[in-house]
N, C-alpha and C positions, 0 to 999 in steps of 0.2 A: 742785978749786976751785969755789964756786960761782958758779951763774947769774946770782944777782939780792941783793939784798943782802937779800931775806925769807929767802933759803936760808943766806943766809950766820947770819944770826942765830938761826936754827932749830940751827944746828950751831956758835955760839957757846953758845947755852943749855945744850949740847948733850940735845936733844929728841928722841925716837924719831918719824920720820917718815917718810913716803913722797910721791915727787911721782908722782901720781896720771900728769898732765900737764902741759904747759906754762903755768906760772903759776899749778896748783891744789898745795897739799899739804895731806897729811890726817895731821894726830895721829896717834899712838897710844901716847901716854907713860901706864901707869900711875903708874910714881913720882910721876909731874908731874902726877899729878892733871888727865892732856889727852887723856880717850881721846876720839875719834869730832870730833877739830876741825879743823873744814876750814881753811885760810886760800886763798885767792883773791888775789891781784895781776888788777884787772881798772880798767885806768888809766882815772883818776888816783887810785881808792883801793885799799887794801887792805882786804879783806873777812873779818871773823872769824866764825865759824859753828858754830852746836853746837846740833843735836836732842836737847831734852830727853826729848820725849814726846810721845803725840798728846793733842789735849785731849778730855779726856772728856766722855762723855754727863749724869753729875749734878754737883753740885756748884759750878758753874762761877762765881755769882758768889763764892763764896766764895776759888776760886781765883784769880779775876780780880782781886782785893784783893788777895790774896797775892804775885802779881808784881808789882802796881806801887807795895806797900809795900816791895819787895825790889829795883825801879829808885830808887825814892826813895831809900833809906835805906844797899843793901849792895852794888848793883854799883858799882862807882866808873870802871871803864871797861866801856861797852855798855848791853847793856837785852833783856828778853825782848820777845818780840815772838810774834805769831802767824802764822802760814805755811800759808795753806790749812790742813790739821789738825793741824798740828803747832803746838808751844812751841816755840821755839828760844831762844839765846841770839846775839846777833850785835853787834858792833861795827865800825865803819868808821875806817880812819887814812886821811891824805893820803899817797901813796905819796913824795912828792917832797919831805917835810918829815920823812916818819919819821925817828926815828932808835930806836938800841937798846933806849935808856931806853923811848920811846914801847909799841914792841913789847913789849916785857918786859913792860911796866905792862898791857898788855889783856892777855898770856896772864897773868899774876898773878890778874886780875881774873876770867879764867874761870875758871881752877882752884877760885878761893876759891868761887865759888860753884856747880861742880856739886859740888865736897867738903861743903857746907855746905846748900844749898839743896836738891841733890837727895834726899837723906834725908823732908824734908819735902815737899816736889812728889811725890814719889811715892805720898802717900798716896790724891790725888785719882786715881792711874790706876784706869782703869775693870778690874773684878776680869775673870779670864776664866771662860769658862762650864764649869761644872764638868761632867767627864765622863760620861756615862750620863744625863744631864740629858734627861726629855720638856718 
């Protein structure tokens, strides 16, 4: 039986997860389009979390446009954000108002877009340096 009713809904979805620790779990659903998403219970919210990418050295306003044409327009729960060097994606619910629906709706909301988004984000990561390179 579960702990909390974030785990409970994790294994109504039924979603490939692990609790890290108390109150952390981390995705790892291919099907579900949920690898690498943390959720947190850290009262009174719940905290959704997913590194995109670090952000690169060129291109940046270009990419700068592109996430917050992509908050405006195609996340419908959450928002990229930046994290010391990282993209993330992250959303927050009230732990005490959640209910299924709610949760559902933010992981809906992730999936769609690193299925969708990351294709294009990833064009801005920085290349690596090719081997044998002076």
């Amino acid at each position: 039986m579960a702990d909390s009713k974030i785990e409970q809904y994790l294994i109504e979805m039924m979603l490939t997860y692990q609790q890290i620790e108390k109150n952390l779990w981390l995705l790892d659903d291919e099907e579900h389009s949920l690898q690498g998403v943390a959720v947190m219970e850290a009262d009174p919210l719940v905290i959704i979390r997913a590194e995109i990418m670090d952000i690169p050295k060129e291109k940046l306003l270009e990419l700068y446009t592109k996430l917050l044409e992509f908050n405006a327009n195609d996340v419908i729960h959450g928002a990229y954000a930046l994290d010391k060097n990282k993209i993330i994606l992250i959303d927050s619910l009230q732990y005490a108002s959640m209910d299924f629906e709610d949760f559902r709706a933010s992981l809906d909301s992730f999936s769609l877009a690193l299925t969708q988004h990351y294709p294009i984000l990833s064009v801005y990561r920085d290349k690596p340096a090719s081997a044998g390179k002076n």
